[in-house]
N, C-alpha and C positions, 0 to 999 in steps of 0.2 A: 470100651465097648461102644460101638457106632449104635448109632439109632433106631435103627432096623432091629439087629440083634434086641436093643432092651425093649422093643415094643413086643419082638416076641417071647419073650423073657417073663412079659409083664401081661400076656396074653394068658399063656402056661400056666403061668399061676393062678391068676382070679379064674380061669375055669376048675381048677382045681380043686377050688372052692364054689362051688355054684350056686350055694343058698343062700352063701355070706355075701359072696358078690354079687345077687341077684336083689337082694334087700339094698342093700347100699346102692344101688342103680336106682331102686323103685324110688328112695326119698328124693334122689334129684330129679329124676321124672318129674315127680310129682309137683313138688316146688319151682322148678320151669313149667310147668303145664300151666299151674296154676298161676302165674306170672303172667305169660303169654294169653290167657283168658280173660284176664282182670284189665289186660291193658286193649283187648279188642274191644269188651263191653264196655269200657270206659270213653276208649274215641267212637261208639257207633253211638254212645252215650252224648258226649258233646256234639257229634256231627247234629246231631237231633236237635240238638238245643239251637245251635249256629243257626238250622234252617229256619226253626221259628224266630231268629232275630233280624232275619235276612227276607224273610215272610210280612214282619209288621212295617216294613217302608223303609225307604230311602230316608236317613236323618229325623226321623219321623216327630212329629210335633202334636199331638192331640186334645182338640179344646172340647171339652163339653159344656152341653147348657146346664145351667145351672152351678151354684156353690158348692163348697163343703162346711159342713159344722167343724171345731174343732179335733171333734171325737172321729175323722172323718167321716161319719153320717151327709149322703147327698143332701143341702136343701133344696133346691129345685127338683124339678119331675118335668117329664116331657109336654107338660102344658104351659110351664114357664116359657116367656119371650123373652129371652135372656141375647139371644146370637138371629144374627139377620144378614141377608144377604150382605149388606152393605159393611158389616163386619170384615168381611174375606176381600173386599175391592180396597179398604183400608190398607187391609193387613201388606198387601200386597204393593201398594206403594208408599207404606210409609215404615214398614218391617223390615230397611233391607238385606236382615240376616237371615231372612223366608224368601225363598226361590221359589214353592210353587204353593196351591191352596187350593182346595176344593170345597164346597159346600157340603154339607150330607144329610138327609131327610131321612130318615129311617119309613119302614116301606112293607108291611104284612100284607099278605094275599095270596088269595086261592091262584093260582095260574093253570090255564085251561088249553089244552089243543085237542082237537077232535072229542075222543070219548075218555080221555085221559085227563087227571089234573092231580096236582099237586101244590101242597101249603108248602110256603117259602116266606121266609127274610128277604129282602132287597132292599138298595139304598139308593136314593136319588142322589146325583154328583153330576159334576161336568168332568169332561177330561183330562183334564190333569192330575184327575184319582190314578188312573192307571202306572203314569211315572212314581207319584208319592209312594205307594203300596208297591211298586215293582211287580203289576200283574194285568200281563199284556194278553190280546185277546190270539187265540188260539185259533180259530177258525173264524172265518168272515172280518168285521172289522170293525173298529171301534165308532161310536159315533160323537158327532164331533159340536163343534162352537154353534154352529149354526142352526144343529138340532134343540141346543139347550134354549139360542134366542128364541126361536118358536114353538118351546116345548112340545116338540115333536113325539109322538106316539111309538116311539124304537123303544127295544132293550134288546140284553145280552144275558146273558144264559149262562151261571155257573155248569161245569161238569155234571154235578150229580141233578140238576130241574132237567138237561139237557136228555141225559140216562132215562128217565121219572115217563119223560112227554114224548121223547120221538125214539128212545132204541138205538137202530144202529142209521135212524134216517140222518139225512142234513138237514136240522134246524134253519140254516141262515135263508132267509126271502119269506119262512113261511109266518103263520098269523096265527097270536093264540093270543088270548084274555086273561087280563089281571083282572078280577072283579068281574064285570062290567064289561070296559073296555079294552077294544082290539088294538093290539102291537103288533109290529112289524119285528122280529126277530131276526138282528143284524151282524152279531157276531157270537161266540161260546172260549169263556176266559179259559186261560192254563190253568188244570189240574194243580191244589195247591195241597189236596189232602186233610187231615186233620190238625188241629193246632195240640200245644201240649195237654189242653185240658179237656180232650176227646171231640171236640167242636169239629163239625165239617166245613171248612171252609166252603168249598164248593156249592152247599147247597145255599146260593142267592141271586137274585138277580138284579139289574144295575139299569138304573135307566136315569135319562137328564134331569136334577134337580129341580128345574122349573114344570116338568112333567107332572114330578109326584107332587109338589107343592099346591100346582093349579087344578090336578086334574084326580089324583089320588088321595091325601089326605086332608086337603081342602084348607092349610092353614101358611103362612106366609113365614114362619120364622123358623132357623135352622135345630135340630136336633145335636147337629157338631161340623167342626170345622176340621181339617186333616191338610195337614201342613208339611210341611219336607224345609231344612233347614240348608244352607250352604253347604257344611261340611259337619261331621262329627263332633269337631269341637267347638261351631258353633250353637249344638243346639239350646247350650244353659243361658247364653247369651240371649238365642231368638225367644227362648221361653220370657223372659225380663221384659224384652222389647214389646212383647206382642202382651203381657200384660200387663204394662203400663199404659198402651195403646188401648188396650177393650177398658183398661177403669177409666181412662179419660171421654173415651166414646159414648160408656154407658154412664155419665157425670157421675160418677162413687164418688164420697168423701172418704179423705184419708181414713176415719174410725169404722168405713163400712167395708165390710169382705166382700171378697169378687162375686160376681153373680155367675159367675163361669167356674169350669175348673181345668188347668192344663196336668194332661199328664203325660208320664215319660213311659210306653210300657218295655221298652227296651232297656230298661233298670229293673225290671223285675226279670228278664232274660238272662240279662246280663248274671243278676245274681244266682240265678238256678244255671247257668254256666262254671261261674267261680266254685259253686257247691258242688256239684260234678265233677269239678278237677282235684278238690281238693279231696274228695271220697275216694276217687279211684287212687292218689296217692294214698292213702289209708290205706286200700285196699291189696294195694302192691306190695306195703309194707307190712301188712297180715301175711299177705302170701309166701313173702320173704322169709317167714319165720321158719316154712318148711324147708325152704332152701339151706337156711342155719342148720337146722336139724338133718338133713343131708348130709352138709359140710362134718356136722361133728360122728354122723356113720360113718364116715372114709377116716376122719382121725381113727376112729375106735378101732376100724379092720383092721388100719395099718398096724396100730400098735402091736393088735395081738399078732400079725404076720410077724411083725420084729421080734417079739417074746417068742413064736415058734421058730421062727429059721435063724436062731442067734449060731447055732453051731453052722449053718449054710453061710451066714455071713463071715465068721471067724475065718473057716475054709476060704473061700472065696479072696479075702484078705490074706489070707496067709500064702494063697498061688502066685500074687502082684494084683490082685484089682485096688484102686486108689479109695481112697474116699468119695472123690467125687462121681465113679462109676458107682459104687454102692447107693449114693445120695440120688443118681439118675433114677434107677433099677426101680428106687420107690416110690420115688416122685410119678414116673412113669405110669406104676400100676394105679396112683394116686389119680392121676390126670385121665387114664383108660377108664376109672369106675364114671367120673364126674364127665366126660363127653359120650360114653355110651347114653346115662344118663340124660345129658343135654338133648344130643340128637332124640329120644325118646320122646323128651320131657317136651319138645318143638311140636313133634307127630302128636300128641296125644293134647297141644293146644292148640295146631291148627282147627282138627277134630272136634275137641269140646266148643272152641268161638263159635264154629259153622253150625253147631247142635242147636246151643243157644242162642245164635242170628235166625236159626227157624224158627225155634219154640216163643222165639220173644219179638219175631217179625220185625228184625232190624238188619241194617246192612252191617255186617262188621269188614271191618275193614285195617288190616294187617301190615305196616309196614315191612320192608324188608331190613331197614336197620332197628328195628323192634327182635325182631326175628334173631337178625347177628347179638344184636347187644345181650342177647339171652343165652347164645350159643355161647357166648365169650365169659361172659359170668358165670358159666356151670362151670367152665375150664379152670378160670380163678379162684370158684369155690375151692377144686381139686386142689392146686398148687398154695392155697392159702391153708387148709387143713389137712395138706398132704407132706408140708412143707417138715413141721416136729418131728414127726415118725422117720421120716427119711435122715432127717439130719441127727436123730439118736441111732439109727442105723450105721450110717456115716463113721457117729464117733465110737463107735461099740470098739475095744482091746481087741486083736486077735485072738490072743493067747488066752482072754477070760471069757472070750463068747465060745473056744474051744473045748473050754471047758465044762460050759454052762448044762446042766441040766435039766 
């Protein structure tokens, strides 16, 4: 029997049955659906996480003032003089596993333009924040070495102060007040959005460390230092160097703990990444179980098909069909239930991912060999739990399936 023939062989039949074949379609539907959903929300899942590791800096390196107690309890507070300028001109020629360094002065205030004003975060930095963090100025431009030596009265303008004070104007040339005092508003950073733990990026503004030190919070010593490392697998190295370097700087004796603390937060990323891949494989393999359950509907039609067309197969045996056309015939209807099935079970995750990338406001995002690798495993499902029935079919007597009744 050519291929043509058993497909329509195996057509004829399962509609024959419409309720029995219409259930056995619905489990692998279901079981691909469900596959193909788990593996979207999973990558728009990790995409998320990637951005916020991709978000906190280039090899990123972060000192803050002050220690930690054992118990990690901060000991210092933001009035500790723990980090000073002169820290970061160190670091920088005597760190050479730190390529770049900025200062940072942490920075509250009213910011005012016209009859509009808004409370914001900002942090005092020089330039080379923008490489470290990877967050380059979107509109106007960045200000520069020159600003910082004469603590020039500039800043730059997160998205959302930008939204807050001017609408749909151009910020950049015009003048609005921190406090007090009037700035020159020189550039508005790239849109970075929110971090994982609902924080808006966006809403801060950024002006030269020696600004806010001399002119805004009035005190001379750093809040934290923001560091960028050579490469990735320099950074456990740079972290050694750079604190060996601050307890020498700051005279510690060996039995005294650091008055700083470095952290890594791209090890906490990193770990809510590893958690992420490792659920959505869970998750795949929950899903899987309907697929199994699928697989064993098509065992079960087939059989009872065999149990009913023993005398159709006797006959059919008995005219010259081989074994091996009998074993096709059922494989066939076998493979028909499981890619109706599949192509279904595709349509019905496209469908649900795109539901769920609204309802949960994430991109999902779909491979195409996602997609096949789904279509091919419904097919396998078929021929793996289509395989028994056919080949009990196969070896069925003429003579005693002619008789069967």
């Amino acid at each position: 029997m050519d291929p043509l023939s058993t497909l329509q062989s195996a057509v004829r039949t399962l509609v024959r049955n419409k309720l029995r074949s219409g259930l056995t379609v619905l489990g692998i539907m279901i079981g691909i659906g469900a596959v193909i959903c788990v593996v979207g929300i999973g990558q728009a899942g990790s995409e998320q996480i990637q951005n916020q590791l991709n978000n906190l800096g280039e090899n990123f390196v972060w000192i803050e003032e002050g220690g930690r107690a054992p118990n990690g309890v901060r000991t210092g507070n933001h009035g500790t003089r723990t980090l000073v300028p002169g820290d970061v001109d160190a670091i920088l020629k005597q760190a050479p596993l730190i390529k770049a360094a900025s200062p940072n002065v942490d920075v509250n205030g009213q910011v005012v333009y016209g009859n509009k004003n808004w409370a914001t975060h900002g942090r005092g930095i020089t330039p080379s924040y923008f490489q470290i963090k990877r967050w380059p100025v979107a509109v106007g431009e960045q200000f520069t070495d020159s600003d910082v030596d004469r603590a020039a009265n500039v800043v730059i303008l997160g998205e959302t102060v930008r939204q807050q004070l001017f609408g749909d104007e151009s910020p950049v040339g015009k003048e609005v007040r921190i406090g007090t005092l009037p700035f020159r508003v020189v550039g508005v950073l790239t849109p970075k959005g929110q971090t994982g733990f609902g924080q808006d990026q966006d809403d801060t503004i950024l002006v030269p460390y020696t600004t806010a030190m001399k002119k805004i919070t009035g005190h001379y010593w750093l809040d934290d230092i923001w560091c960028s490392a050579i490469s990735p697998e320099a950074v456990l190295p740079a972290i050694d160097q750079v604190s060996a370097l601050l307890r020498d700087r700051h005279k510690l004796r060996p039995a005294q703990p650091d008055d700083f603390n470095i952290r890594r937060p791209d090890e906490i990323i990193n770990a809510q990444l590893d958690a992420s891949r490792t659920f959505t494989v869970f998750l795949i393999a929950v899903a899987s179980v309907s697929l199994l359950v699928g697989g064993i509907g098509i065992m079960n039609v087939m059989l009872v098909s065999v149990t009913e067309r023993t005398k159709e197969i006797g006959l059919r045996m008995a005219i010259g069909a081989t074994e091996g056309d009998v074993q096709r015939q059922f494989l066939g209807e076998a493979l028909l239930l499981s890619g109706v099935g599949g192509m279904a079970g595709v349509a019905v995750g496209l469908l649900g991912s795109y539901a769920l990338g609204r309802t949960l406001d994430w991109r999902i995002s779909l491979s195409l060999q996602a997609i096949a690798m789904a279509a091919v495993f419904s097919c396998a499902v078929g021929v793996f739990f289509g395989f028994y029935p056919a080949r009990k079919a196969a070896l069925l007597d003429p003579i005693e399936a002619l008789r069967f009744e």
